[in-house]
C-alpha positions, 0 to 999 in steps of 0.5 A, spaced: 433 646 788 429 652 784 429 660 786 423 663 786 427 670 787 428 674 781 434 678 783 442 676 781 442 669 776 446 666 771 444 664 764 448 657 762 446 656 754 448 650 753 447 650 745 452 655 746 457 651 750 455 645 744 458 650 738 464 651 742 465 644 743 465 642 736 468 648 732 474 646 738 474 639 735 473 641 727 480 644 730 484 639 733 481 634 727 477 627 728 483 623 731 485 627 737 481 625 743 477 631 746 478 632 755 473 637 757 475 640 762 469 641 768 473 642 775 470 648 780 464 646 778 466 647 771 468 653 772 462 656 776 458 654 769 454 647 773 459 641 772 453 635 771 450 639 765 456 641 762 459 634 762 452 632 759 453 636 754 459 634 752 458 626 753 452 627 748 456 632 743 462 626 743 468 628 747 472 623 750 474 625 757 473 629 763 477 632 768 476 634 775 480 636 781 478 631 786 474 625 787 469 629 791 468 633 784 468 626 781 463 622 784 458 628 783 459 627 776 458 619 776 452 619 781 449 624 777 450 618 771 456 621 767 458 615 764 465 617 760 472 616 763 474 621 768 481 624 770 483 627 777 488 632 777 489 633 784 491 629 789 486 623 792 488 620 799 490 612 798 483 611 803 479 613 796 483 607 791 478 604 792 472 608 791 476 610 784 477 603 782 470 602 783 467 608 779 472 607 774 476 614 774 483 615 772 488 618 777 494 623 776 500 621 778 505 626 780 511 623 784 514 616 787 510 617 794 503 617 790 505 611 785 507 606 791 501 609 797 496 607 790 499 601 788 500 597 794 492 600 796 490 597 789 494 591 791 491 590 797 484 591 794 486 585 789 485 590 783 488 595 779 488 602 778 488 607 772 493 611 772 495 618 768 503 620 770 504 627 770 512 630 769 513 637 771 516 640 765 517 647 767 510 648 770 513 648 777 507 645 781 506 637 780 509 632 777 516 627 776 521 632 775 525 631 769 528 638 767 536 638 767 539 634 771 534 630 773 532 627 768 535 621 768 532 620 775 526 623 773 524 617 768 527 612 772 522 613 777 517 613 770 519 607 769 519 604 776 511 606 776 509 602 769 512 596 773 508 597 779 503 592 781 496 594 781 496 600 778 495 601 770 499 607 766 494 610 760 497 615 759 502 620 761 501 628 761 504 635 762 502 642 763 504 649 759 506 655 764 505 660 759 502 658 752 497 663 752 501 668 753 505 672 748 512 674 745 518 670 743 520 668 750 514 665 752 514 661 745 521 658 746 519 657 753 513 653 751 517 649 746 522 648 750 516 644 756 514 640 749 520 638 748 523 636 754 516 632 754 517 628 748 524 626 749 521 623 757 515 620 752 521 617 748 525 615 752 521 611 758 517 608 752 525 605 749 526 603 757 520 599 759 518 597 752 511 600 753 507 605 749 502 610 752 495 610 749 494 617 751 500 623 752 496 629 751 499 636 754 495 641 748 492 646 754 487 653 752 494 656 750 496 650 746 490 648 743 489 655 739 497 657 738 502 650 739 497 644 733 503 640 734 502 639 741 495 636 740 498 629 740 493 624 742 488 628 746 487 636 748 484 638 754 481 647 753 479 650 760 477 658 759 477 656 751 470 651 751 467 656 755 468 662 750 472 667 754 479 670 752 482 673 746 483 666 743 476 664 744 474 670 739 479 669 734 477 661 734 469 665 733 467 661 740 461 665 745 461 666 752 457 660 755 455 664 762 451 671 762 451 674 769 444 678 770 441 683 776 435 687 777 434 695 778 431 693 786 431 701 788 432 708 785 434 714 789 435 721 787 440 724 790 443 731 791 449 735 789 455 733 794 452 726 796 456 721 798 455 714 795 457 707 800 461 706 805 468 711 806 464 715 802 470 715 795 464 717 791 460 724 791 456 727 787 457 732 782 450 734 780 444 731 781 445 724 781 440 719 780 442 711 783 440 704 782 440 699 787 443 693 784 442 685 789 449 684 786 455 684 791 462 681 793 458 675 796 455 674 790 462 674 786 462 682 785 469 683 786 470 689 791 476 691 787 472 693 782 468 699 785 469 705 783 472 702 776 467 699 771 461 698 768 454 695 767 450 694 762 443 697 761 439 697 756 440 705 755 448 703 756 453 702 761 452 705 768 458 706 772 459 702 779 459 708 783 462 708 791 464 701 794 461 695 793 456 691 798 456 685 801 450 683 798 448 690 793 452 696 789 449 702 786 451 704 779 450 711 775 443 712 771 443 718 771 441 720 763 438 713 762 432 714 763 428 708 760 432 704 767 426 703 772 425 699 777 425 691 775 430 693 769 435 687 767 442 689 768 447 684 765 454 684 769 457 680 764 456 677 758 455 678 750 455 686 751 458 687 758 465 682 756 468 679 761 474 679 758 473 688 760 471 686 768 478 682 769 482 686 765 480 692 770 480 688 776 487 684 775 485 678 773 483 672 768 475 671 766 476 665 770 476 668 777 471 671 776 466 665 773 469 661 778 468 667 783 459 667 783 457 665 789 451 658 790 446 664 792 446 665 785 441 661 782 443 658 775 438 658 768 440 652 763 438 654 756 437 649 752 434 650 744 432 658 745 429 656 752 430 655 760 430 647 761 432 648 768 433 653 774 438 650 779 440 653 786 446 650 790 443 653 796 441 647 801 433 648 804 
C-alpha cells in the first residue's frame, strides 16, 4: 500500500543500486557468475525491486534466508535462480522443486530428509552443499581431523537419489577485517575449501558447476577467491570502507521531518530520565523517528542529524516514536524541514560506528511503518508501505 503521511521514509535509488551492481562486476570480470544477496528483504532495502534491478542489469543468482523470502520473490515474477541459505523443513521440497529454487545443504541429516521427500515425490531437488571451513555455524565439517569424515559424507550426498549438487559453497569468518591474523585466517578457510573441492571431485568423479565462497570482504581484498561466482551483501548496497574504495554509493537515504519546535529555558531537562539538560536557552525540533521506527535507543545523547544548516545533536533519550535534536543556531530549520538520518551527508558508517554496530543492522533495522520511495531515472516510480490496512 502507499502512505500519504509525509513523516519518516526511506529513499531506495535503484539507479544507484544498478551503478553498484555493474562497477562490482567490471570487478570481478564477464566469466564470474554474480549472486545478489537480497535476504531480510534485501537488507531492509525491498526485496522484489532490488532483485528486479538485478535480474534486468544481468546477474545470475540470488540468495535469500528461507523459503518464505523465496516465494515472495517468484510470486512477485523474479524468474532467475535462487538459493536458500537457511534451513527449509522437508515438508517445503516440494514447494522448492516446484518453484525451482536451490537448497543449501549443510549436513548428512538434511541431504537424507531432502532426498527421500524428493524420492517420495518422483523428482529432484537442486541442491548447494556447504562446508564449514572455520565460520563455526553451518556446514559439513571438514577442518582437521574431520576432514576425511567431512568429505565422505560430501560424497555420500552426490550419490543420493533425488537431489542435484550444483554446487558447493563456504563462507569467510573475518575477510572484511584487517591485520595479518585475519589474512591468514581467510587464506587458511580458502584453503582448506580447495583441497575439499579437489578432493570430493577426485572420490566421486563429478565436477561442480558453481563453487563459490567470495563474500563482501573477499570480493574487494581476496580476487583469487572469486572462483565461479561471488556473492557481496553490504558491498552492493554501497556501505562500509570497501564500497567507498570500490567508488560504490549508499542505495538507501532515511529522512524525517522537523514536526514541532519549542523553546526551552536554561536548566530544562530534555526526554525521559532527564540525561540531558539545558545549559542556555535551547531551541528543540521534534522529530517522528524513534526506536520503533529503527532509531537505536543506544544512540541517544551521541550522535547527529543532518539539517540543511548541519548536524544537530540527538539530545535526551529516544522515544518509541520521536526524539528531539539541538537547533539552536540553525535557524533555517523550521517546522516542515527535511532532516536526513542517514545517508549521503549523514554516512551510516558514522551511526553504526557509535552505536556498536555494522550498517547492516541498521538497514535491516528500519521498521515496516516506514514507508519506501523507489527511485528510478531522477524520479520517485513508487511508494511502497508494508503496513497491512
Amino acid at each position: 500500500m502507499e502512505s500519504t503521511l509525509r513523516r519518516t521514509w526511506s529513499e531506495i535509488n535503484l539507479d544507484t543500486l544498478k551503478s553498484n551492481y555493474e562497477i562490482i562486476k567490471n570487478k570481478i570480470g564477464k566469466d564470474v557468475k554474480f549472486l545478489g544477496v537480497v535476504k531480510a528483504d534485501a537488507y531492509g532495502h525491498g526485496s522484489v525491486k532490488v532483485a528486479k534491478v538485478l535480474e534486468e542489469a544481468g546477474a545470475d543468482y540470488l540468495a535469500v534466508s528461507s523459503v518464505d523470502e523465496a516465494m515472495e520473490l517468484r510470486v512477485n515474477d523474479i524468474k532467475m535462480p535462487i538459493l536458500i541459505l537457511g534451513h527449509t523443513p522437508k515438508e517445503q521440497v516440494g514447494r522448492l522443486i516446484e518453484y525451482d529454487i536451490t537448497q543449501a545443504v549443510t549436513c548428512r541429516a538434511k541431504a537424507v530428509e531432502y532426498s527421500e521427500e524428493a524420492v517420495r515425490l518422483g523428482k529432484t531437488l537442486k541442491i548447494h552443499i556447504k562446508v564449514d571451513t572455520g565460520m563455526s555455524r553451518l556446514g559439513y565439517l571438514c577442518e582437521g581431523n574431520h576432514f576425511d569424515n567431512g568429505v565422505k559424507g560430501i560424497c555420500e550426498a552426490l550419490n543420493m537419489q533425488g537431489i542435484y549438487a550444483e554446487g558447493i559453497f563456504t563462507h569467510f569468518a573475518v575477510s572484511d577485517e584487517k591485520g595479518e591474523e585475519c589474512y591468514q585466517y581467510t587464506k587458511k578457510q580458502f584453503e582448506l575449501f580447495m583441497d575439499v573441492i579437489k578432493e570430493v571431485e577426485r572420490r566421486s568423479g563429478r565436477r561442480f558447476e558453481i563453487k563459490h565462497c567470495a563474500n563482501t570482504g573477499a570480493v574487494a581484498k581476496y580476487p583469487n577467491t572469486y572462483l565461479d561466482m561471488v556473492r557481496p551483501g553490504l558491498l552492493l548496497y554501497g556501505y562500509g570502507e570497501f564500497a567507498k574504495e570500490m567508488g560504490l554509493k549508499p542505495v538507501m537515504t532515511l529522512k524525517t521531518t522537523v514536526s514541532t519546535i519549542k523553546i526551552y529555558p536554561e536548566g530544562t531537562h530534555i526526554s525521559y530520565g532527564g540525561i540531558f539538560v539545558t545549559d542556555k536557552t535551547t531551541r528543540i525540533g521534534v522529530l517522528p523517528y524513534g526506536y520503533a521506527d529503527g532509531f537505536f535507543r543506544a544512540l541517544s545523547n551521541k550522535c547527529s542529524l543532518m539539517t540543511e544548516d548541519g548536524p544537530a545533536p540527538v539530545r535526551g533519550k529516544i522515544c518509541m516514536d520521536m526524539c528531539m535534536v539541538d537547533i539552536t543556531d540553525k535557524m533555517n530549520v523550521e517546522v516542515g524541514s527535511e532532516v536526513e538520518i542517514f545517508g549521503e551527508n549523514n554516512p551510516i558508517e558514522e551511526l553504526s560506528e557509535i552505536a556498536g554496530t555494522i550498517p547492516y543492522e541498521l538497514t535491516c533495522a528500519v521498521s515496516k511503518r516506514v514507508p519506501r520511495e523507489y527511485i528510478k531515472d531522477g524520479r520517485v516510480i513508487e511508494k511502497e508501505l508494508m503496513l497491512r490496512m
